[in-house]
C-alpha positions as CSV (number, residue, x, y, z in Angstrom):
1,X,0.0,0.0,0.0
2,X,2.6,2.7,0.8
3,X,4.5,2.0,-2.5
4,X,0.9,1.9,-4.5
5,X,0.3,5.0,-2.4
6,X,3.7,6.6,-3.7
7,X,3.2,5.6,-7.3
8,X,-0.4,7.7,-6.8
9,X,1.4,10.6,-5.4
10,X,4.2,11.0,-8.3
11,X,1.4,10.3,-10.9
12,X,-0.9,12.8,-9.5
13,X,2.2,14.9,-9.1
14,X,2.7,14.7,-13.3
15,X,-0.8,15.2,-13.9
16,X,-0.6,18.6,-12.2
17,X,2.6,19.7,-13.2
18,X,3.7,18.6,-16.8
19,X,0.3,19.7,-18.4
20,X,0.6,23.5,-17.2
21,X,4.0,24.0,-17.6
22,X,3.5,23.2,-21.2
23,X,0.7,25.3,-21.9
24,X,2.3,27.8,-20.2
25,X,5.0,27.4,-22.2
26,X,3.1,27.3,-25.2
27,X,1.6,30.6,-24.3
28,X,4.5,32.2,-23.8
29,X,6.0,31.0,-27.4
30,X,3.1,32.3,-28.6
31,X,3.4,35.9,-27.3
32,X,6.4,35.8,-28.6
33,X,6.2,35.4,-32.0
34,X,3.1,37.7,-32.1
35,X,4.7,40.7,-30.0
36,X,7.9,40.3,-31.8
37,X,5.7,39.9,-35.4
38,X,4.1,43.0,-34.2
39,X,7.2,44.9,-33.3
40,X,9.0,44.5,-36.4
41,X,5.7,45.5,-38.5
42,X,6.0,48.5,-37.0
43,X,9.7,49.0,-36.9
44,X,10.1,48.2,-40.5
45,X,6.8,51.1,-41.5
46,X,9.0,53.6,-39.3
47,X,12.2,52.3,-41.0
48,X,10.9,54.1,-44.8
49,X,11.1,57.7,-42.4
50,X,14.6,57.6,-42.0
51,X,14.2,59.9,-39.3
52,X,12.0,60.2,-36.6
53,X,9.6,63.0,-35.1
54,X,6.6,62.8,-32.6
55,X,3.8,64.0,-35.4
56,X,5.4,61.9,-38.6
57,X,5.6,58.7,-36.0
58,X,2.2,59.4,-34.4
59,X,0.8,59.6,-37.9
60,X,2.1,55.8,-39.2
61,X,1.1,54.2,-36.0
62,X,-2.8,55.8,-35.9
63,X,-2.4,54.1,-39.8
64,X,-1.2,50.6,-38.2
65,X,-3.4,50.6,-35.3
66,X,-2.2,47.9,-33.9
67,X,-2.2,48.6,-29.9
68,X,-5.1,45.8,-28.6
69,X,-4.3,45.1,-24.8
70,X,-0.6,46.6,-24.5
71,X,1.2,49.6,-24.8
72,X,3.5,50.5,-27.5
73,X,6.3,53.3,-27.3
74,X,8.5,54.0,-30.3
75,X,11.6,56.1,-29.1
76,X,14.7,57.8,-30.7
77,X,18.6,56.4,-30.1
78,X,19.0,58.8,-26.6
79,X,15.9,56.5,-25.7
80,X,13.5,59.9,-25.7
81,X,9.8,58.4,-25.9
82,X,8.4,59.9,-29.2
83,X,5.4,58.0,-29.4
84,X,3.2,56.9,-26.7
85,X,0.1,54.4,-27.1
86,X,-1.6,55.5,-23.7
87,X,-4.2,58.1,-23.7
88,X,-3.7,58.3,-19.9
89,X,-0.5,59.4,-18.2
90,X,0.8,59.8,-21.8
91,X,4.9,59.5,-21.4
92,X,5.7,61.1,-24.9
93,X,8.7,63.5,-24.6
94,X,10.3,61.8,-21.6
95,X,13.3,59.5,-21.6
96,X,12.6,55.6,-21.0
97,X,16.3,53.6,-19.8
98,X,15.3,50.2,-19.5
99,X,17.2,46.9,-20.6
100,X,14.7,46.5,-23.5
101,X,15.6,49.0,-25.4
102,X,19.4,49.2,-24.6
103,X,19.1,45.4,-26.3
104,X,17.2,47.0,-29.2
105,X,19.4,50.0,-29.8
106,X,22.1,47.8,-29.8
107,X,20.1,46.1,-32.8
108,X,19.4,43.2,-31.2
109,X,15.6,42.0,-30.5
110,X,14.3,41.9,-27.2
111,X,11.5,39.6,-25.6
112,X,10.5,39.0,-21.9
113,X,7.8,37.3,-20.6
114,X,6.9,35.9,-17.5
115,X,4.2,34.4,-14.7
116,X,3.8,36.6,-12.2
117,X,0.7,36.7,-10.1
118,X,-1.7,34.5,-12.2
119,X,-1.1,37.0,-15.2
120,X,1.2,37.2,-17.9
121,X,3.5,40.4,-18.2
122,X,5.4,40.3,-21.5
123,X,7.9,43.2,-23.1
124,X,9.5,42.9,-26.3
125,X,11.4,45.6,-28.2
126,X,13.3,45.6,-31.7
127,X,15.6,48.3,-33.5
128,X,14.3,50.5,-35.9
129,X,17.4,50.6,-38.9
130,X,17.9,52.5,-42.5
131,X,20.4,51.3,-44.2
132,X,22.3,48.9,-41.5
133,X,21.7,52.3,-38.9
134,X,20.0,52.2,-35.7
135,X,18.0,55.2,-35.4
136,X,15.5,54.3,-32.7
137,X,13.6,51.2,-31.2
138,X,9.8,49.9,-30.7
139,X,9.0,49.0,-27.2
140,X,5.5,46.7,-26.3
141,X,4.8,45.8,-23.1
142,X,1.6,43.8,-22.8
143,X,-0.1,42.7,-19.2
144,X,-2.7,39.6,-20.1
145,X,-4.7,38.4,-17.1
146,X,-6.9,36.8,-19.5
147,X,-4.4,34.7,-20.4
148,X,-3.7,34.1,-16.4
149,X,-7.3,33.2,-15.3
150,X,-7.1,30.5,-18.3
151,X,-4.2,28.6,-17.4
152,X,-5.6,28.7,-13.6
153,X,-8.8,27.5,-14.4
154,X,-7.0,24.7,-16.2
155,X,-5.1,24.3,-12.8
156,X,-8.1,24.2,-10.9
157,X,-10.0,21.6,-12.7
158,X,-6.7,19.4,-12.7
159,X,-6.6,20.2,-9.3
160,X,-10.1,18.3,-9.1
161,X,-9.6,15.9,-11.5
162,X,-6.5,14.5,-9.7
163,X,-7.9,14.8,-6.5
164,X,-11.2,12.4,-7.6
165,X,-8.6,10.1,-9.3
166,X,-6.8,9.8,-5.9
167,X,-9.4,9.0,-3.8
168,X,-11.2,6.8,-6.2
169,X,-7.8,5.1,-6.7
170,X,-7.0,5.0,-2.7
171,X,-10.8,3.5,-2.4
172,X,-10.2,0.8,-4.4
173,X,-6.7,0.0,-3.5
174,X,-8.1,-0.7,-0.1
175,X,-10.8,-2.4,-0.7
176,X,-8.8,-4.5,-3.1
177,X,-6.0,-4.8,-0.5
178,X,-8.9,-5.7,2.1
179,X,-9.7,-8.5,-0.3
180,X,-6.1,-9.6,-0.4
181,X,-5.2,-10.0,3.4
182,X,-9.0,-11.8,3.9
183,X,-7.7,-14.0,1.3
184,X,-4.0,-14.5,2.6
185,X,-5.5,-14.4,6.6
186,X,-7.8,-17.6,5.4
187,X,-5.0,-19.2,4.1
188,X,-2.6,-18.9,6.7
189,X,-5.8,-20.0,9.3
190,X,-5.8,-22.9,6.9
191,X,-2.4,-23.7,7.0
192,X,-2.5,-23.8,10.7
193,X,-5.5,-26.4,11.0
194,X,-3.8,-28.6,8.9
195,X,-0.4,-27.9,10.8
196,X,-2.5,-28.5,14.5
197,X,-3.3,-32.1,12.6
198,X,-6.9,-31.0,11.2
199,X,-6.1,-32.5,7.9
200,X,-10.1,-32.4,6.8
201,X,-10.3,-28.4,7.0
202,X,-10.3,-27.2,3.5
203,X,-9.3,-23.4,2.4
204,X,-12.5,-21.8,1.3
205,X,-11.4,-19.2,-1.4
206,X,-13.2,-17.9,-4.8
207,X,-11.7,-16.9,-8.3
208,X,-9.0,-18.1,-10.8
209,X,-6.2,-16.0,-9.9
210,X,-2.7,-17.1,-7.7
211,X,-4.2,-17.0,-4.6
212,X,-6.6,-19.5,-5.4
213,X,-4.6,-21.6,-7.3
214,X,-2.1,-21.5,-4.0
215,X,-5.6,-22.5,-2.4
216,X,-6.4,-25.3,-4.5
217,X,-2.9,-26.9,-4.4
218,X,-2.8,-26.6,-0.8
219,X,-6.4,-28.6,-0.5
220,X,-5.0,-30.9,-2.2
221,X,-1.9,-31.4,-0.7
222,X,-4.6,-31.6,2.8
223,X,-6.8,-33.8,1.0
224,X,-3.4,-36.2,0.2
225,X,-2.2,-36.0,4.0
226,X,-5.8,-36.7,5.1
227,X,-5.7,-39.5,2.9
228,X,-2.5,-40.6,4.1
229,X,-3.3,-40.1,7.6
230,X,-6.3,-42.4,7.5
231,X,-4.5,-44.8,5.9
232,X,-1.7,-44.5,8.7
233,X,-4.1,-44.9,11.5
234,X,-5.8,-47.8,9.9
235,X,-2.6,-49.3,9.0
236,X,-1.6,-48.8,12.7
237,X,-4.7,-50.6,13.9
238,X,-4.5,-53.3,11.8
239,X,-0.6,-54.0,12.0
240,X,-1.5,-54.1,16.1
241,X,-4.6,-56.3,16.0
242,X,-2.7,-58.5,13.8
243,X,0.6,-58.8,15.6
244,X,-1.3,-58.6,18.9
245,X,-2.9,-61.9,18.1
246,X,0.2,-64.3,17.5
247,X,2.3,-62.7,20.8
248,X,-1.3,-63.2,22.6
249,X,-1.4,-66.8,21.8
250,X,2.8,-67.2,22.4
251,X,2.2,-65.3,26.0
252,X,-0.8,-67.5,26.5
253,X,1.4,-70.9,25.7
254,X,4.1,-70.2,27.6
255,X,2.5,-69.2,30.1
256,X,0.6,-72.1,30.8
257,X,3.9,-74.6,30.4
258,X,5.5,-72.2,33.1
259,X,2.4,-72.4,35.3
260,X,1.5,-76.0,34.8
261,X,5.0,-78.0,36.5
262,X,3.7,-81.5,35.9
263,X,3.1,-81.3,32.2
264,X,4.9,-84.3,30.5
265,X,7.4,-83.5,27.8
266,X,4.8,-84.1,25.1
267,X,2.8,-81.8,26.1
268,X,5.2,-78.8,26.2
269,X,7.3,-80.4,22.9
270,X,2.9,-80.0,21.7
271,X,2.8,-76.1,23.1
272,X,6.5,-75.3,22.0
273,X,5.3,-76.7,18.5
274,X,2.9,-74.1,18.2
275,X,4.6,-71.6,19.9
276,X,7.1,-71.9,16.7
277,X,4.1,-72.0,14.4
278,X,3.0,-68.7,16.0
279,X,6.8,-66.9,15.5
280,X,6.6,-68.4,11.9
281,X,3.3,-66.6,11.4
282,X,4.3,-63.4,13.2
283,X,7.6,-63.5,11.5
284,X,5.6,-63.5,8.3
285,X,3.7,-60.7,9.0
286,X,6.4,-58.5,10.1
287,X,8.2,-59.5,7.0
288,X,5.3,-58.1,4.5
289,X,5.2,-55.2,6.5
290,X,8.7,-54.5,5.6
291,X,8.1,-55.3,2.1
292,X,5.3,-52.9,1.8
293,X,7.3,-50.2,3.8
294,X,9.9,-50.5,1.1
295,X,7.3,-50.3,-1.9
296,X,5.9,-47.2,0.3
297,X,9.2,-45.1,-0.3
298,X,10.5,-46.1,-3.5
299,X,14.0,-46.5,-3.4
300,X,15.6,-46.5,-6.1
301,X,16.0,-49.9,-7.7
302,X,17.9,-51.0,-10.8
303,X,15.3,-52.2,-13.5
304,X,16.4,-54.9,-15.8
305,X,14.4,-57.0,-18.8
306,X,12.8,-59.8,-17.1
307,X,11.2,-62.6,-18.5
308,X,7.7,-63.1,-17.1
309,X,7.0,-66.7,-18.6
310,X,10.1,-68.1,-17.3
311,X,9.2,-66.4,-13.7
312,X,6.3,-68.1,-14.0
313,X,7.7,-71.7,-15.1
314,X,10.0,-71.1,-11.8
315,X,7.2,-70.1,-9.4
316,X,5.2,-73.4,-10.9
317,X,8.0,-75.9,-10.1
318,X,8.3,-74.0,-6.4
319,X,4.5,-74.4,-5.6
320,X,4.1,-78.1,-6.9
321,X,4.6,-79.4,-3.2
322,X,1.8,-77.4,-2.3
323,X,-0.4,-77.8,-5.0
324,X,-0.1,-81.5,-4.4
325,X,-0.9,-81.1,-0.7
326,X,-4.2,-79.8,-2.1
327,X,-4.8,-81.8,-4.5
328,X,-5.1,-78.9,-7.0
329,X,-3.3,-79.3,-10.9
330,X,-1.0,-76.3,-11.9
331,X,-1.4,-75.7,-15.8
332,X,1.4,-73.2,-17.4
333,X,0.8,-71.7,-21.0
334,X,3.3,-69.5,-21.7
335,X,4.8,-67.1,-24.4
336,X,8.6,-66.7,-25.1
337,X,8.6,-63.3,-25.8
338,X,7.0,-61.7,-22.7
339,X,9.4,-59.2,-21.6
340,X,9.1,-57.0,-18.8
341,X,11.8,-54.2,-17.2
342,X,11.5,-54.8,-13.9
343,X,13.1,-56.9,-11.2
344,X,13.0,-60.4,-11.1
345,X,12.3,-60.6,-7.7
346,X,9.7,-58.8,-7.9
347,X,8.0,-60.3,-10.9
348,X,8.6,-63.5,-8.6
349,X,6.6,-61.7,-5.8
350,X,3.7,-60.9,-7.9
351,X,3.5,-64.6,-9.8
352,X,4.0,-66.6,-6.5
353,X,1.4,-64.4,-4.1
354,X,-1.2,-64.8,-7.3
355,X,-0.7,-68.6,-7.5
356,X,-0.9,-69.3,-3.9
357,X,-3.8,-67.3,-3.5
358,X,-5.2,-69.5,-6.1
359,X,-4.2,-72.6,-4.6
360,X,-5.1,-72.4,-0.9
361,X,-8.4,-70.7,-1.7
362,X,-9.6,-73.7,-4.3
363,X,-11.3,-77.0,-4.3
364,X,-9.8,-80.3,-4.2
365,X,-9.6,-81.3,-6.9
366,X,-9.2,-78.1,-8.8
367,X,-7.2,-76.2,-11.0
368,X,-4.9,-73.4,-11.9
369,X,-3.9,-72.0,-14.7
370,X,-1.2,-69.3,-15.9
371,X,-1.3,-67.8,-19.0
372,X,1.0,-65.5,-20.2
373,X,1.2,-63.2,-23.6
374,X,2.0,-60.1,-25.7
375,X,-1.2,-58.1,-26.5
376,X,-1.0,-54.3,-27.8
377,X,2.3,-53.1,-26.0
378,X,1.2,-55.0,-23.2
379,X,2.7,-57.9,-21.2
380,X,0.0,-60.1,-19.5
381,X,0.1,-62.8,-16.8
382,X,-3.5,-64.3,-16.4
383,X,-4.6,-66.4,-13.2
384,X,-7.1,-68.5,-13.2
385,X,-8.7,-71.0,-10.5
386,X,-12.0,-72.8,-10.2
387,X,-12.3,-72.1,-6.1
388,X,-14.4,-70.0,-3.8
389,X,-14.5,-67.2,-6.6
390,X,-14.3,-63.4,-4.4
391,X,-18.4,-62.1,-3.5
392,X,-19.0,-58.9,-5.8
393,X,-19.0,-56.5,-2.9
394,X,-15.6,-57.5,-1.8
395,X,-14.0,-56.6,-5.6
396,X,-13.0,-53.5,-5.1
397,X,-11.5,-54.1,-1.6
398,X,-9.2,-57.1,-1.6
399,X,-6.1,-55.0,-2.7
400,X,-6.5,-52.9,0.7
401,X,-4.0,-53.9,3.2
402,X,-5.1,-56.3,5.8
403,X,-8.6,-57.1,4.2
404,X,-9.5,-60.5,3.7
405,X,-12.8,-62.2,2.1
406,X,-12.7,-65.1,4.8
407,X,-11.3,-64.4,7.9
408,X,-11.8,-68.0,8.8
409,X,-10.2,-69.6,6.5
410,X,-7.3,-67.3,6.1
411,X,-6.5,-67.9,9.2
412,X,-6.3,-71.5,8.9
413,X,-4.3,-71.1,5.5
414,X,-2.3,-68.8,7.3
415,X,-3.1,-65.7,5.2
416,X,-2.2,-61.8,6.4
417,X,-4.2,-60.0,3.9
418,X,-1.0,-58.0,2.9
419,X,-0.1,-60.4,-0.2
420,X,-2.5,-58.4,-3.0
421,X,-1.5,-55.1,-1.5
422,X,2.5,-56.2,-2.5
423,X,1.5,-57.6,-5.7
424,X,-0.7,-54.1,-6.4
425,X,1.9,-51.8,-5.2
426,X,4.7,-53.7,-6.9
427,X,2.8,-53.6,-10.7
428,X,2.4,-50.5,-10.1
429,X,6.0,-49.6,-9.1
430,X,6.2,-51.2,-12.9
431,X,4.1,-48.7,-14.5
432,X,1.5,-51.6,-14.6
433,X,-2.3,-52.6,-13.5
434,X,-3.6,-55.6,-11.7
435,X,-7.0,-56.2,-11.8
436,X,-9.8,-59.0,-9.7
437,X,-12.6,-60.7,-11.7
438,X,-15.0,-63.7,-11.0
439,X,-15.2,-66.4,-13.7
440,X,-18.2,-67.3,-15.6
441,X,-17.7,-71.1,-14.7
442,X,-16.4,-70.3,-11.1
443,X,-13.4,-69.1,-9.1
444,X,-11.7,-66.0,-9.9
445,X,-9.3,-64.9,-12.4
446,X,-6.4,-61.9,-11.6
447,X,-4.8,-60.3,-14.6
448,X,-1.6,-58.1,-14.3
449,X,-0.5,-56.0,-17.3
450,X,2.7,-54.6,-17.4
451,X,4.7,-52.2,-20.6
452,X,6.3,-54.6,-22.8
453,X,10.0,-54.8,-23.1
454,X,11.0,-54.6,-26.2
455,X,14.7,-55.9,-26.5
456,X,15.5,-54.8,-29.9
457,X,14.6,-51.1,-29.4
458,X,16.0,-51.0,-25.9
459,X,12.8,-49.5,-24.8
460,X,9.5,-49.9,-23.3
461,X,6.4,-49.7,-25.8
């Protein structure tokens, strides 16, 4: 405000200034050339009388009549007045020493004018010559308050003019600057919510201009930690209710082979057996956890081309022992050329998780099948199984971390519900998409599309 305030100030300043001192200025060339036009008309008629005398001079200038507003004396070379224009307090016969006519009877021209108490007062004066010889000099002096009350009027209404444009200026500056700190203040309160932890409290600003684009990034920045922060908590709760069961059941165990002193060796090699079974499934846990903490920040990680058939053939051959606990067949139809960049590992993560899944939530009896292929830029791995199938309402949720369809019978198969949120997070670290479907016929059906690799370009499609 005090440098918009300064700008109005020099501005208004101009407007005032520059304006009258050039029509002043203009007025003043003009008086000149007119008085000095006039001057020499007259000089050069008195020139042709090669000498002068009160009644010859009087008698040319009543001819020339050109007096208007000022006064005109025309005086000899001892600078006697022999012609006065004034009717009253006539000066003719007396001397007249003034710097005007010493300029002009030293043949030079003469012209003076100047602002003095709003009215112009002007004197010019110019030789009178025959034949290269001063022989006297022409003297106007004019006093124009006409001229005066004109450029003051003009000085009067810029005087108003600048004044309404100040404070119409000054009125909207503060308003507009009023607007500006509401906007900032509602920002910074804003800011604070979020900063007290009141990540659902939203900026509430209007318009398209920086401030509200400021506003909208910062809502969504809000919206993102709100986001996050849900997920945190419910991460949080979940990680503790699923950790707290395994060390509840380990406390409960070994507590009871502490407080039972007759139990026979069986019984505690029995209660120490499932002790270690709970470690193994805590250890699990804690071990996705970590995985999915690593997935969370990204490090950076060395992609290479990985071929997702021959994953797949590997992950097969590991799972067979299981697949044959179950009683389930493991069917592989593969395609050479389905190359990935990626990491090997994780490619491994994805397949295995996928084909477990498959096989501890099916029939006995049942089946799964692997198919992979090169479709439109596109690498897919397809998994098929003819179990339990996934209800509709639970679709869009089995990715989430720490959901599961059947509680029950994860827990028996030993599930954490973390194993889809890996597989999604590490397609997507891929620049890929995994996706959950029933099958017509029964059981469901996962497909995971990654960017091909295509080795003889060196890059991804």
């Amino acid at each position: 405000m005090v440098l918009f305030a300064g700008m109005i100030v020099v501005i208004v300043s101009l407007v005032n200034t520059y304006p009258l001192l050039t029509a002043q200025d203009l007025m003043v060339e003009t008086k000149r050339g007119d008085m000095l036009r006039t001057a020499n008309l007259v000089s050069s008629s008195l020139s042709g009388l090669q000498s002068l005398d009160g009644e010859r001079v009087a008698a040319v200038m009543s001819l020339l009549d050109i007096y208007g507003d000022g006064r005109v004396f025309v005086t000899d070379t001892a600078g006697r007045i022999l012609f006065d224009s004034a009717e009253d307090a006539n000066l003719s016969g007396c001397s007249l020493v003034m710097p005007a006519l010493l300029s002009a009877l030293s043949g030079n021209d003469y012209f003076l004018c100047s602002y003095v108490d709003n009215a112009f007062e002007s004197s010019a004066a110019v030789p009178i010559t025959y034949r290269g010889e001063v022989f006297g000099a022409v003297y106007f002096y004019e006093y124009d308050a006409q001229q005066g009350a004109l450029l003051r009027s003009m000085q009067r209404y810029l005087g108003y003019i600048s004044s309404v444009l100040a404070i119409f200026t000054l009125a909207v500056s503060l308003l507009f600057s009023s607007a500006l700190r509401r906007r900032i203040r509602n920002l910074i309160v804003a800011i604070g919510e979020v900063r007290e932890g009141n990540y659902s409290h939203r900026a509430q600003t209007r318009g398209r201009d920086e401030i509200s684009l400021i506003a909208d990034e910062f809502n969504e920045l809000s919206g993102r930690l709100e986001e996050t922060e849900n997920l945190r908590r419910q991460f949080v709760s979940n990680a503790s209710h699923e950790l707290k069961t395994p060390l509840a059941s380990i406390k409960l165990l070994a507590d009871s082979i502490l407080q039972n002193r007759g139990m026979s060796m069986d019984d505690v090699r029995d209660f120490l057996h499932d002790i270690s079974e709970e470690i193994v499934r805590l250890t699990r846990i804690t071990d996705r956890l970590l995985s999915l903490t690593r997935l969370d920040v990204q490090l950076h990680q060395e992609f290479v081309p990985v071929n997702v058939s021959y994953v797949v053939r590997r992950a097969a051959r590991m799972l067979t022992p299981l697949a044959e606990h179950y009683r389930i067949a493991i069917s592989c139809e593969t395609a050479d050329n389905c190359l990935v960049k990626a990491e090997e590992d994780g490619i491994y993560q994805i397949v295995f998780n996928l084909m477990e899944n498959a096989l501890k939530y099916n029939h006995s009896g049942g089946s799964v099948r692997v198919l992979t292929y090169v479709k439109d830029g596109l690498a897919y791995c397809i998994v098929d199984d003819t179990g339990i199938g996934i209800p509709e309402g639970d679709l869009e949720h089995i990715f989430e971390r720490f959901y599961r369809v059947d509680k029950a019978r994860s827990r028996e198969t030993g599930g954490t519900g973390l194993g889809l949120s890996i597989v999604r997070k590490t397609v997507e670290q891929y620049g890929g998409e995994v996706r959950a479907e029933n099958r017509e016929s029964g059981g469901a059906r996962f497909i995971v599309t990654i960017p091909e690799w295509k080795a003889e370009e060196g890059q991804l499609c």
